[in-house]
N, C-alpha and C positions, 0 to 999 in steps of 0.2 A: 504494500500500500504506500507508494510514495507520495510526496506531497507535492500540492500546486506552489510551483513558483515563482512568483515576476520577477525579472531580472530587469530596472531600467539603469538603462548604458544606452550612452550615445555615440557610440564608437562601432558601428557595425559589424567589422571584427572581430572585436573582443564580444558584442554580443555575441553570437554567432558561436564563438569556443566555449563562451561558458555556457548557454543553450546547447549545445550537444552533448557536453559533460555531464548537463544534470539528466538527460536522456538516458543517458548513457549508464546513469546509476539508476534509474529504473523513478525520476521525477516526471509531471509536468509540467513543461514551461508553457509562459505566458511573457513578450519582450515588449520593451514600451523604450522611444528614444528619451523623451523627456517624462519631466511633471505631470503633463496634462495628458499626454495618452494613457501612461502609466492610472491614472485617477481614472479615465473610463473604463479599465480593465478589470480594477478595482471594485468601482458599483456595478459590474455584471458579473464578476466572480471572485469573491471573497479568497485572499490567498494563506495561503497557510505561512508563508514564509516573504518577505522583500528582500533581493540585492536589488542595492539602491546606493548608483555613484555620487562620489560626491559635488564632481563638477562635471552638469547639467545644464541647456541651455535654454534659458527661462529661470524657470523658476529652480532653486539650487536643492540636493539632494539631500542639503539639512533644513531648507524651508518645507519642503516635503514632509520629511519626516518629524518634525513639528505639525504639518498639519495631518495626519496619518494618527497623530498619540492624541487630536485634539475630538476626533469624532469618536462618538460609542462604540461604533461597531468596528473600527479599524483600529482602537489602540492599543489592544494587546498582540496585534499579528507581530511576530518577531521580526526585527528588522538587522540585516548585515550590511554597514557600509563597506564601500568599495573604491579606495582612494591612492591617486598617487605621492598623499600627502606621508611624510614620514615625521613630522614634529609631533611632539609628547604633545602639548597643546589642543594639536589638530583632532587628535587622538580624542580628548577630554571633551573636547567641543562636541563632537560624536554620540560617545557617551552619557552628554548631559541630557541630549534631545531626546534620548529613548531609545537609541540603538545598543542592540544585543550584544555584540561583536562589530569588530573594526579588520579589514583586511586590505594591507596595502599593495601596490602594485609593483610591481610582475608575481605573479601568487601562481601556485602549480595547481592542475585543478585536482589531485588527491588529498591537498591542504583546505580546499575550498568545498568540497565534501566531506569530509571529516568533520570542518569549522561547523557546516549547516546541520551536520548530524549531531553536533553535540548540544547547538542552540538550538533544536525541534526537540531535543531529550527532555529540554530544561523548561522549555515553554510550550511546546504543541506536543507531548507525547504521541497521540494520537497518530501523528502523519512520519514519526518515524518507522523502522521498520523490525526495532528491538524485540524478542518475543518474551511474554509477560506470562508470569505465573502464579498467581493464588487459590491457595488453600485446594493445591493438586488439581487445577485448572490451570490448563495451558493453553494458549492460543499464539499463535504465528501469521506472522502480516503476511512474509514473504511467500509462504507455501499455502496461506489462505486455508491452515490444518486448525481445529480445538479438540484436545485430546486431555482424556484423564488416566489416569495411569496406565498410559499407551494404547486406550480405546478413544479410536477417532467417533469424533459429534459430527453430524451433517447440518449444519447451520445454511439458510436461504442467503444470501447479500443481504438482506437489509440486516437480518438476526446478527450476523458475522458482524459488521459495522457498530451496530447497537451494544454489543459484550464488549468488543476492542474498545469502544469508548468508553466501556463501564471500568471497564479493567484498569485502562490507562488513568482514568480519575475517582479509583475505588476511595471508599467512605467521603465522597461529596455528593451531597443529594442536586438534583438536578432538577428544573422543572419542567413540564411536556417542553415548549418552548424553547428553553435552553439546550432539550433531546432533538427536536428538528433541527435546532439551525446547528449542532456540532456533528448530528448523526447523516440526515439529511440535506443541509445546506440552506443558509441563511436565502437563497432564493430561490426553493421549493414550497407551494402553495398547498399544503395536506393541513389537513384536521392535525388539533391536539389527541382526539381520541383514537390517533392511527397510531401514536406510541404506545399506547394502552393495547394495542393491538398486539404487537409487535412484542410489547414483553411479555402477554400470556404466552404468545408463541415461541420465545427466549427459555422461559422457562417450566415449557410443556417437554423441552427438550434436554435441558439441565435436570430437571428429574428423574429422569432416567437413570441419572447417574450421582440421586443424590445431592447435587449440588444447587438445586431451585433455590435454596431460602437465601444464597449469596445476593441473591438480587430482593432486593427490599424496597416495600413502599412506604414511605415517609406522609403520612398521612395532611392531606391541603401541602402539601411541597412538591411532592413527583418520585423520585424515585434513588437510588444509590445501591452499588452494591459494595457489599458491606466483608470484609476482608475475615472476621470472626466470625463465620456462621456460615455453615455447610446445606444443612437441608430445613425441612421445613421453609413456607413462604413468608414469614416475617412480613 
């Protein structure tokens, strides 16, 4: 399951090397020269990740990502700059605005996937591709396997989706809303009572094997699974 990622660079070549790189490691890009294309990519698909240079032309890739940390729904996506600046300063300036990481320029691209894997560990679990394991529930992005003591579960995609995100942010209760837009995607237009769906059929299939009551409803909240509790549905 890799994650989506804009890379705005205004440099077509350097676009272009890190867009195959991140291909290449199994992401999706999405390229923007500036600011403002980069911002319509944005409102039509919420990314999971920004490289984001620093000198842009318009509007500059720290005026960006100042405005990126100022909207609701765009201030937590993690943001890597991407500069030929080498001053400690420059560096700090970065950093203050709300960027993740800072990577200067000429950067190899096994350094520059490594960097993104370690900032999507730390801020978007979900769209790395780590495989997670609680309370002898296992699940794998890469091979799209949920297995418990090495009996594979047949989960549909959305089910598969719905656990990896439970797993990836076990004991935080969630509410239906906040299950669309992390499961589904901030611009998919479904009912809230289509996650109420979705977990009876989550854990129609976790019982089987004992492990229903991991997934817990948190009564007028939504829902969490919960790291201490094996069966029963809580």
């Amino acid at each position: 399951m890799g994650a989506k990622i804009l890379v705005v660079e205004d440099e077509p070549a350097i676009q272009e090397l890190i867009s195959y790189g991140l291909k290449q490691a199994g992401h999706v890009t999405f390229c923007a020269g500036d600011a403002e294309q980069a911002m319509v990519i944005v409102n039509d698909v919420l990314p999971d990740l920004v490289l984001l240079d620093w000198m842009l032309p318009g509007m500059s890739g720290i005026e960006f990502a100042k405005m990126l940390r100022r909207v609701t729904r765009t201030k937590n996506i993690p943001i890597i700059m991407l500069t030929a600046r080498t001053e400690e300063s420059d560096k700090v300036s970065g950093l203050e605005v709300g960027a993740d990481d800072y990577i200067t320029k000429p950067f190899s691209p096994r350094e520059l996937i490594a960097r993104i894997k370690a900032v999507l560990r730390r801020r978007a679990p979900e769209a790395s591709d780590d495989v997670v394991e609680i309370s002898g529930l296992r699940i794998d992005p890469s091979t799209h396997r949920v297995t418990v003591n090495n009996k594979e579960l047949i989960l549909g995609p959305t089910e598969f989706r719905l656990l990896y995100f439970l797993m990836t942010h076990s004991e935080r209760v969630h509410s239906r809303s906040q299950l669309l837009d992390g499961v589904w995607g901030d611009h998919v237009f479904v009912e809230d009572r289509t996650v109420d769906v979705h977990i009876r059929r989550l854990r129609k299939i976790l019982e089987a094997v004992d492990k229903d009551g991991l997934v817990q409803t948190v009564r007028g909240s939504g829902y969490r699974l919960s790291v201490g509790r094996a069966s029963g549905m809580g």
